[in-house]
N, C-alpha and C positions, 0 to 999 in steps of 0.2 A: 046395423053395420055387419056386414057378411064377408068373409071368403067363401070363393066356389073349391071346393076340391075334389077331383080326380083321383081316384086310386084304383091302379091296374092289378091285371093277372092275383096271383096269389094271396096278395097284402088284403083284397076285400074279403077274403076270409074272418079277419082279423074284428072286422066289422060288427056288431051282434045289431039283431034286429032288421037286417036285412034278407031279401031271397035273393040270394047268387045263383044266376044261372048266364049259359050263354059266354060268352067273350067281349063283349062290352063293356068300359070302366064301370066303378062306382062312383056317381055322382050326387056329392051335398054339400048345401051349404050350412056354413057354423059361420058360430056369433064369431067376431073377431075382438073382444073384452077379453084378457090376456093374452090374445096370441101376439107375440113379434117375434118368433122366429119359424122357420121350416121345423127345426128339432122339437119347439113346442106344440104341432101339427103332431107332429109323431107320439110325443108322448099322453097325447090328449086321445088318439085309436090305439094305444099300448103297443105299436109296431116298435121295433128295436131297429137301431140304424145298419145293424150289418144286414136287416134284411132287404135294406132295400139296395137299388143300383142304381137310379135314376131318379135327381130331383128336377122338379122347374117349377120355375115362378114369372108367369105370363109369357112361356112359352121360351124362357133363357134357359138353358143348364143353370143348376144352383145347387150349393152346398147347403149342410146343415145349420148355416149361423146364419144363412139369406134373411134380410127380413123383409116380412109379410103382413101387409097391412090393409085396411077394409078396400073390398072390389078386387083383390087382387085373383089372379084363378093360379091354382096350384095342383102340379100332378108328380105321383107316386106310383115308381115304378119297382118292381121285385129285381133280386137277383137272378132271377128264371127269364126277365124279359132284358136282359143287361142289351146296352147300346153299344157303338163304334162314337157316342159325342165326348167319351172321355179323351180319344186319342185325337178328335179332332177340332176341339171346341177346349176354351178355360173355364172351368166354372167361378161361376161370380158366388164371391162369398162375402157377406159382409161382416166386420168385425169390430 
């Protein structure tokens, strides 16, 4: 049981055991055995939420209480790559 997850720009820093290079996301997939939320994504790479600006979960805008469940793809974006989907889009949260 997998998520796919995406993580852009600066946040793949964050990442150990990987070679970052290039502009390309970082892509892997994890067990999904405790994850049900996006916040729990976050604190399983030790990213902190103010660092990021951009969530989604199969391609929606989504907050950090979204939840995410096996097959689903999820991408993480920095405050360095921030969007216009906030002014234009509601993010789905679920709570």
């Amino acid at each position: 049981m997998v998520i796919l997850v995406k993580i852009f720009g600066e946040l793949r820093k964050k990442i150990e055991g990987f070679n970052i290079s290039g502009s390309l996301p970082l892509t892997m997939q994890i067990q999904s055995n405790g994850i049900e939320t996006i916040a729990d994504i976050l604190n399983k790479f030790t990213i902190e939420k103010e660092e990021t600006s951009h969530l989604f979960v199969n391609g929606t805008y989504s907050g950090f209480n979204k939840k995410v469940k096996d097959g689903d793809r999820v991408g993480l974006f920095p405050k360095n790559m921030s969007l216009l989907y906030k002014w234009y889009f509601t993010r789905n949260e679920d709570e």
